[in-house]
DSSP file (Angstrom, degrees, kcal/mol; ACC not computed):
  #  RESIDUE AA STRUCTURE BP1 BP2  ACC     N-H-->O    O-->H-N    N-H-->O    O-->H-N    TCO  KAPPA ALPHA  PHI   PSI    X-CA   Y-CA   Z-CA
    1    1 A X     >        0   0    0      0, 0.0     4,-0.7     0, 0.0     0, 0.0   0.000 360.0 360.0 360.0 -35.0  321.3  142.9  -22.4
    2    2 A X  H >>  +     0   0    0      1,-0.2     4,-2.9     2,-0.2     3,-1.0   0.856 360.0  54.1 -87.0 -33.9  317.7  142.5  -21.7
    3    3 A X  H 34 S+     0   0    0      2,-0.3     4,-0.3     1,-0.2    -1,-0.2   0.506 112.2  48.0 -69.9  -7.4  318.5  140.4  -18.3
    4    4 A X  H 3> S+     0   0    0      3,-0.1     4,-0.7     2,-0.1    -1,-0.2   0.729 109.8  48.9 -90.9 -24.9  320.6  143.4  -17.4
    5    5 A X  H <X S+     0   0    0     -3,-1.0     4,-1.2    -4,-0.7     3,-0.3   0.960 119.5  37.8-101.9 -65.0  317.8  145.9  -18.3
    6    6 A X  H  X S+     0   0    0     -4,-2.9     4,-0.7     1,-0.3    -3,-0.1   0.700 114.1  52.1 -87.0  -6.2  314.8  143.8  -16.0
    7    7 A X  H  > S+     0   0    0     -4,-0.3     4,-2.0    -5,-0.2     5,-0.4   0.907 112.5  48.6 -82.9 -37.3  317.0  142.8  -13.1
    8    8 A X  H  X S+     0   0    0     -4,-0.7     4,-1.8    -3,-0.3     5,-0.3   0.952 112.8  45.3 -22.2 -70.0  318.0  146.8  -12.9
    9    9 A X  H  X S+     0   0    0     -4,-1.2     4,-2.1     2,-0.3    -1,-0.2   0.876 111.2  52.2 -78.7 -33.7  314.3  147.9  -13.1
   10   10 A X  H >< S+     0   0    0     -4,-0.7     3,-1.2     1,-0.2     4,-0.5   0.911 114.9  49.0 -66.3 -66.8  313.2  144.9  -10.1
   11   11 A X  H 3< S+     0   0    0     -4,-2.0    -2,-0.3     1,-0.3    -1,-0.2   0.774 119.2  35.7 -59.1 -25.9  316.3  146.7   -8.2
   12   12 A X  H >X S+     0   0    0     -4,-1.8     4,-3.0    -5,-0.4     3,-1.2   0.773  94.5  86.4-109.9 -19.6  314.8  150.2   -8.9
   13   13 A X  H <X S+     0   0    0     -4,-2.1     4,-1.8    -3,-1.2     2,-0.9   0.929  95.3  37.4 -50.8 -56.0  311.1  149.6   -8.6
   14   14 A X  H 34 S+     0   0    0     -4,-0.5    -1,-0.3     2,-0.3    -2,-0.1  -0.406 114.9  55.2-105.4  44.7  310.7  150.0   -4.8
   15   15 A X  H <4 S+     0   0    0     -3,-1.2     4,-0.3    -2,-0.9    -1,-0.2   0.323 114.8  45.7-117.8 -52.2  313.4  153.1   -4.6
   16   16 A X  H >< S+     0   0    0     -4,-3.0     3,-0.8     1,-0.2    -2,-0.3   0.774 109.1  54.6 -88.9 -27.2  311.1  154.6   -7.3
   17   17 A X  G >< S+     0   0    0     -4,-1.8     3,-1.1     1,-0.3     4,-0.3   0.811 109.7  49.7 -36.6 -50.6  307.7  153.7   -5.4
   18   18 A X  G 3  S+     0   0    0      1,-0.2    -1,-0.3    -5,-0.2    -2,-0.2   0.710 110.3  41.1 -78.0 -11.6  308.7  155.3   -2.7
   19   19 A X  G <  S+     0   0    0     -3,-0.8     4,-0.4    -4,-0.3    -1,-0.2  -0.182  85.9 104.9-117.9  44.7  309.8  158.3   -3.9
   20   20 A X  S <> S+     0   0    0     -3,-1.1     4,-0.8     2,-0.2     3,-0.3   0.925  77.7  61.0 -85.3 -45.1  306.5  158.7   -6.7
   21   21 A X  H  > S+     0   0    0     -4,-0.3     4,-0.8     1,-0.3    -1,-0.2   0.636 106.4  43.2 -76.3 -10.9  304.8  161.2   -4.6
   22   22 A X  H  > S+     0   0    0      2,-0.2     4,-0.9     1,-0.1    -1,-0.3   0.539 123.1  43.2 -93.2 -16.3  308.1  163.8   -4.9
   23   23 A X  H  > S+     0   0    0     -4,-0.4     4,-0.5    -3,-0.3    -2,-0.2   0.443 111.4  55.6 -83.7  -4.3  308.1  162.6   -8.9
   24   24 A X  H  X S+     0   0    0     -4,-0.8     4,-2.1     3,-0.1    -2,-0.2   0.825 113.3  33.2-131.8 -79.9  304.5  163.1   -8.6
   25   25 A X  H  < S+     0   0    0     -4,-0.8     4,-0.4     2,-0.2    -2,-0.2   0.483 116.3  62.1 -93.8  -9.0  304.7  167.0   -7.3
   26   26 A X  H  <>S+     0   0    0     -4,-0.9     5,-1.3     2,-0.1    -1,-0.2   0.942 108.2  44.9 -44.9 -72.1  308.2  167.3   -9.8
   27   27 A X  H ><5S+     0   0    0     -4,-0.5     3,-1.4     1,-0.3    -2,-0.2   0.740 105.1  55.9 -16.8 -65.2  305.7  166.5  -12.5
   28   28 A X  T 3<5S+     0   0    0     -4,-2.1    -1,-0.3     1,-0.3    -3,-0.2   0.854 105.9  55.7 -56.6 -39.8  303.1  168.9  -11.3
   29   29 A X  T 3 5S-     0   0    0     -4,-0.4    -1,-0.3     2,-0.1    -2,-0.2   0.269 125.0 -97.2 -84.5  11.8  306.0  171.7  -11.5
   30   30 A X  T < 5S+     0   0    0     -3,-1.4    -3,-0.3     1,-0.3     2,-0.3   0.246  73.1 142.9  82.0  11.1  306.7  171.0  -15.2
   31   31 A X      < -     0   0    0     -5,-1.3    -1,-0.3     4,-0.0    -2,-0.1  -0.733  56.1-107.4 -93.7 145.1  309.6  168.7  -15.3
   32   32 A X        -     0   0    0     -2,-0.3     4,-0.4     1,-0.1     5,-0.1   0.033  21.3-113.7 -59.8 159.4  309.0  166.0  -18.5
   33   33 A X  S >> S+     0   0    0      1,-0.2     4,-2.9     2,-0.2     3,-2.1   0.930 118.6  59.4 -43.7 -62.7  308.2  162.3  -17.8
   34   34 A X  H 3> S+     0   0    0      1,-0.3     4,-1.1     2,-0.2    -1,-0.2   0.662  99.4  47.3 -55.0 -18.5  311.7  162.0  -19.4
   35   35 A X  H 3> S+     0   0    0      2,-0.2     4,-0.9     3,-0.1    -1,-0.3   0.622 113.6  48.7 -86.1 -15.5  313.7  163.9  -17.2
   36   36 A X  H <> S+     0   0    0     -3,-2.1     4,-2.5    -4,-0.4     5,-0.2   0.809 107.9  50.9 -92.0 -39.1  312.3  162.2  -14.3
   37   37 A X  H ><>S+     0   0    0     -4,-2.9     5,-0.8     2,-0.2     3,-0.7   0.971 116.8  47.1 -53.1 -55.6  312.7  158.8  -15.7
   38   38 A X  H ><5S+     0   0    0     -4,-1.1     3,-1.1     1,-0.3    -2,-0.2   0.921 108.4  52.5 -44.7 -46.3  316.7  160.0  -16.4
   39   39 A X  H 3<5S+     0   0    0     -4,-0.9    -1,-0.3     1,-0.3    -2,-0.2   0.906 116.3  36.9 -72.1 -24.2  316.8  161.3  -13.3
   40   40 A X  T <<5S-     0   0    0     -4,-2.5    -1,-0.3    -3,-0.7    -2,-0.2   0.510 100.2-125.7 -80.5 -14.4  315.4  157.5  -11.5
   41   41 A X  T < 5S+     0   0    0     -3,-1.1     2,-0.4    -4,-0.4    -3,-0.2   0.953  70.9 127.3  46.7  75.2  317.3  155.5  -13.9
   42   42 A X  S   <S-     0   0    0     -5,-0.8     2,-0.4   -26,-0.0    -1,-0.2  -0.936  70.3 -74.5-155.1 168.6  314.2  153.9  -14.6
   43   43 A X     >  -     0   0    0     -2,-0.4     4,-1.9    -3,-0.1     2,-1.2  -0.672  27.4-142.8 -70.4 112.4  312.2  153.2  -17.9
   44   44 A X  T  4 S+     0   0    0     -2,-0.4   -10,-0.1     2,-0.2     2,-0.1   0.083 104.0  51.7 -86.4  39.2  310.4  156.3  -19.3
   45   45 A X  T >> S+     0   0    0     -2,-1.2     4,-2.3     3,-0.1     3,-0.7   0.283 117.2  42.0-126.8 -94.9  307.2  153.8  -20.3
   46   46 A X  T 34 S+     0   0    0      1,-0.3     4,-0.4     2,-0.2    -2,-0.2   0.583 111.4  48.1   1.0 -61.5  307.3  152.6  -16.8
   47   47 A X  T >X S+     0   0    0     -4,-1.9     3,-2.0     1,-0.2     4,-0.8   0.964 112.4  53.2 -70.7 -53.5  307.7  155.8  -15.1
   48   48 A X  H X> S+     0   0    0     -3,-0.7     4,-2.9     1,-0.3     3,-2.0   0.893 103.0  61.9 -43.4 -42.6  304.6  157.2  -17.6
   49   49 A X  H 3< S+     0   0    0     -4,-2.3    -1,-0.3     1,-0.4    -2,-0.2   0.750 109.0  43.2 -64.4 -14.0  302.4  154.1  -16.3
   50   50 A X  H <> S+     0   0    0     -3,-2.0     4,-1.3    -5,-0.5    -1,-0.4   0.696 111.3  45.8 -97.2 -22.9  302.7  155.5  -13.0
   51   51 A X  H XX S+     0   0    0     -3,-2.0     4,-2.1    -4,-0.8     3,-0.5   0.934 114.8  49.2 -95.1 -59.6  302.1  159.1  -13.5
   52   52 A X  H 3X S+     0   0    0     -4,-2.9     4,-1.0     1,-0.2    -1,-0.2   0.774 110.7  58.0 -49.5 -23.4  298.9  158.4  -15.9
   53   53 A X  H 34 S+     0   0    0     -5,-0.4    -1,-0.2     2,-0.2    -2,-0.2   0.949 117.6  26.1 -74.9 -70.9  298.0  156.1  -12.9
   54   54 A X  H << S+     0   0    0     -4,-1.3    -2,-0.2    -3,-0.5    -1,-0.2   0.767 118.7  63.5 -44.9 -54.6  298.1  159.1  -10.5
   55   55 A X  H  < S+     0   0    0     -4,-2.1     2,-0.4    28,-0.1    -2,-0.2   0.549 102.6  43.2 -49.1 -44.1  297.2  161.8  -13.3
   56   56 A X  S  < S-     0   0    0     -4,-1.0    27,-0.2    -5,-0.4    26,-0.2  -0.971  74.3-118.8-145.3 157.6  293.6  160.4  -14.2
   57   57 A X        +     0   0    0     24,-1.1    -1,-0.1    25,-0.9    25,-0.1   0.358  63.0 139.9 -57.4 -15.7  290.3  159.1  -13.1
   58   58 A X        +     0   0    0     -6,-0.2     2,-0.3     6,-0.1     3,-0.1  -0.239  28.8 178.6 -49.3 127.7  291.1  156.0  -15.0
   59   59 A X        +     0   0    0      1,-0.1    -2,-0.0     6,-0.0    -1,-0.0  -0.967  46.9  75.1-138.2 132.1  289.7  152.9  -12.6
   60   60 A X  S >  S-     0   0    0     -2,-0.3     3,-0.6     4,-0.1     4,-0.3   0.279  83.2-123.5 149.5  10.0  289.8  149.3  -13.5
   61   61 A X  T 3>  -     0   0    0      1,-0.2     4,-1.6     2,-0.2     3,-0.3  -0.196  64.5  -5.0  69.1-150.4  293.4  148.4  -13.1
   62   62 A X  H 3> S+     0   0    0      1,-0.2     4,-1.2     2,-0.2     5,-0.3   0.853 125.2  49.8 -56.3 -31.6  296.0  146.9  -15.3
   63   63 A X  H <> S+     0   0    0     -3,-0.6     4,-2.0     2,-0.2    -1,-0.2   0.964 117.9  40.2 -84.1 -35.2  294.0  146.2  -18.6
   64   64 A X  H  > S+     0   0    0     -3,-0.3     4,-1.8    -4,-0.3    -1,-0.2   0.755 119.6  46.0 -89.8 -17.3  292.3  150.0  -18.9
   65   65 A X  H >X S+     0   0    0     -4,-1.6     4,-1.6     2,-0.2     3,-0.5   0.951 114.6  49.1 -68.9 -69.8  295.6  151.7  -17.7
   66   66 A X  H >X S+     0   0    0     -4,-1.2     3,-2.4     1,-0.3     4,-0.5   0.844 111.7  47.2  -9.8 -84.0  297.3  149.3  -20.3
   67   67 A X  H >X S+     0   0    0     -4,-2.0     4,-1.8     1,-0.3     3,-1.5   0.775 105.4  60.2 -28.1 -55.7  294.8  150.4  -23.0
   68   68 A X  H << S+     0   0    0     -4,-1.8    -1,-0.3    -3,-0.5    -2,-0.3   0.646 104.4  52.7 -57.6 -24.2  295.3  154.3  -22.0
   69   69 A X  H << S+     0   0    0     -3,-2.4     3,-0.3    -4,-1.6    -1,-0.2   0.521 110.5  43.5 -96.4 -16.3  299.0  153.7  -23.0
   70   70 A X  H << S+     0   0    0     -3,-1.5     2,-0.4    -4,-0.5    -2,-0.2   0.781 125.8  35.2 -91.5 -35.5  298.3  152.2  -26.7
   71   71 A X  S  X S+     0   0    0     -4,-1.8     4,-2.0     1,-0.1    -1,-0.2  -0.729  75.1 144.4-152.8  64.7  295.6  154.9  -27.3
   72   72 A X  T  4>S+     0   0    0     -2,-0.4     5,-2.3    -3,-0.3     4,-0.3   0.675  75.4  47.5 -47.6 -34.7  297.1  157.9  -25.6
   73   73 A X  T  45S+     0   0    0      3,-0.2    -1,-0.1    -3,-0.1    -2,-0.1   0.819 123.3  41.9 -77.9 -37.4  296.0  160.6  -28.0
   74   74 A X  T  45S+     0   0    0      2,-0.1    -2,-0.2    -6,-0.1    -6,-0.1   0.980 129.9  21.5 -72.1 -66.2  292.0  158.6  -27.8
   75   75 A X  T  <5S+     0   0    0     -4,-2.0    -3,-0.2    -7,-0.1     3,-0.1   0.657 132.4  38.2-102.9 -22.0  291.7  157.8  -24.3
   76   76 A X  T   5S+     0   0    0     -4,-0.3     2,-6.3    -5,-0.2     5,-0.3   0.903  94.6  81.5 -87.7 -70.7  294.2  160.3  -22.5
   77   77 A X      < +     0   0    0     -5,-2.3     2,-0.4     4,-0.1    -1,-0.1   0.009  69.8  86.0 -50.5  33.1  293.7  163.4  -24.5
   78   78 A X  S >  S-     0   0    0     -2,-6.3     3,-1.6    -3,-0.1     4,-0.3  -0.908  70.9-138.5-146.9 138.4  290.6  164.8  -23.0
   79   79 A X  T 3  S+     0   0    0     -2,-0.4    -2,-0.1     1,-0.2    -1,-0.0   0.356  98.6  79.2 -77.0   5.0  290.8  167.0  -20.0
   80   80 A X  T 3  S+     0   0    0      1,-0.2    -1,-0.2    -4,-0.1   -23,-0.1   0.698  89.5  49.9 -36.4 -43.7  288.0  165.2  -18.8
   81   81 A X  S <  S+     0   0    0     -3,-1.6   -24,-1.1    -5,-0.3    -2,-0.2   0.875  92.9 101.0 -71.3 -58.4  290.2  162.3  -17.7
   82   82 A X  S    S-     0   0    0     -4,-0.3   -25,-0.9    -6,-0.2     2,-0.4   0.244  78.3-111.5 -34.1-161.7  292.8  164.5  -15.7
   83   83 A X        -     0   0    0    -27,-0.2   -28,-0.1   -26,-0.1    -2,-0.0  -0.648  26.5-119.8-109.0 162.3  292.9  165.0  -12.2
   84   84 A X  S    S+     0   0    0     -2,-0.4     4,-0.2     1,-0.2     3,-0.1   0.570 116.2  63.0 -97.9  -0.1  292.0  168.3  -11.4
   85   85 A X  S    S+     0   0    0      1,-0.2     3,-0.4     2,-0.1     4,-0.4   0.829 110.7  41.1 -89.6 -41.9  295.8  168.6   -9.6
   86   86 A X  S  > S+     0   0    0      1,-0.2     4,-1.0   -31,-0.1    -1,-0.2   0.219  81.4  90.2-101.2  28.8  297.5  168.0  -13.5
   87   87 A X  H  > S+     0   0    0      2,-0.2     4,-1.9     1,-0.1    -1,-0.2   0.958  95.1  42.5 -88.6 -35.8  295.5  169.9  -15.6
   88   88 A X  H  > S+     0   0    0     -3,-0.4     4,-0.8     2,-0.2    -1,-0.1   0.672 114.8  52.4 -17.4 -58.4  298.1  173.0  -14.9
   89   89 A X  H  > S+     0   0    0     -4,-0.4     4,-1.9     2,-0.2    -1,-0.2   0.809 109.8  43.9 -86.5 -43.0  300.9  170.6  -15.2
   90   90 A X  H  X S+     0   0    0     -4,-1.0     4,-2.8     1,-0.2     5,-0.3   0.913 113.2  58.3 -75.0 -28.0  299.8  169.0  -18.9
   91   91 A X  H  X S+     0   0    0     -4,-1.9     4,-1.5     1,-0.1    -2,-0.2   0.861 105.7  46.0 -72.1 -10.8  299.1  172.8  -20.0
   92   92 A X  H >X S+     0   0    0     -4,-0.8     3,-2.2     2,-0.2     4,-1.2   0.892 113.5  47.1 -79.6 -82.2  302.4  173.7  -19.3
   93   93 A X  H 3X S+     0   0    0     -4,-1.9     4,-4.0     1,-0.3     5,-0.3   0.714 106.1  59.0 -25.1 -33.0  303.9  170.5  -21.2
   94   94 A X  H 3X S+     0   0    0     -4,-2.8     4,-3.1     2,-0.2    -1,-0.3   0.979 115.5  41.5 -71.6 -51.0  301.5  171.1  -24.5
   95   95 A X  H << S+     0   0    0     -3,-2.2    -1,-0.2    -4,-1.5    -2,-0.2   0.713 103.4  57.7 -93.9   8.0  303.3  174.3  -24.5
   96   96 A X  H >X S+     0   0    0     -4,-1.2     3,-2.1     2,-0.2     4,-1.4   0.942 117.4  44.1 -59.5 -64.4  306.9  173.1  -23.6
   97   97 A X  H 3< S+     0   0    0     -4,-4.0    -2,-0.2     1,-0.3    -3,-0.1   0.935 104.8  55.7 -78.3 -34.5  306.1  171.0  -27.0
   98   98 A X  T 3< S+     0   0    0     -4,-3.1    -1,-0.3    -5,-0.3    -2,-0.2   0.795 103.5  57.5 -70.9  -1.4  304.6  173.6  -29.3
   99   99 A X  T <4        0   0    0     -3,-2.1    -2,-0.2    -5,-0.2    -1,-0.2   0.942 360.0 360.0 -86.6 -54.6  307.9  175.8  -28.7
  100  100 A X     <        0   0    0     -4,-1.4    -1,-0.2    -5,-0.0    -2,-0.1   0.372 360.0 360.0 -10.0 360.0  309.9  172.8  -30.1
């Protein structure tokens, strides 16, 4: 199963690269990481690594993006970090989840 699940995601990686910057401006318009991930057939950890990628000021490549993804609530969770394009787009989400 798991050699089904990473030859998938090498097949869907460059469909979903190219089309980040309409996932990108989806995003912006409130629809979840998870619906977008559904909607790619892609991996909603994956999909996330890309949007925080895009999303925040973070510089320094794989090992502090990495980091941001263990210790979201620490390193993510202050609007400092945003982009000034997703701040709009996370207030929407915080209150997507507090109606839950």
């Amino acid at each position: 199963m798991r050699n089904a699940s990473v030859n998938h995601i090498k097949k869907t990686v460059p469909m979903v690269k190219k089309r980040l910057p309409y996932y990108f401006d989806e995003y912006k318009r409130g629809r979840s990481i998870l619906q977008l991930a559904r909607d790619a057939t892609f991996s909603p950890y994956l999909f996330a690594r890309y949007i925080v990628e895009d999303a925040t000021i973070l510089r320094g490549g794989k090992k502090v993006l990495s980091e941001a993804m263990r210790d979201p609530e620490g390193i993510l969770g202050r609007d400092s970090v945003l982009v000034p394009d997703y701040h709009a787009a996370e207030q929407q989400g915080a209150l997507c989840a507090a109606q839950k």
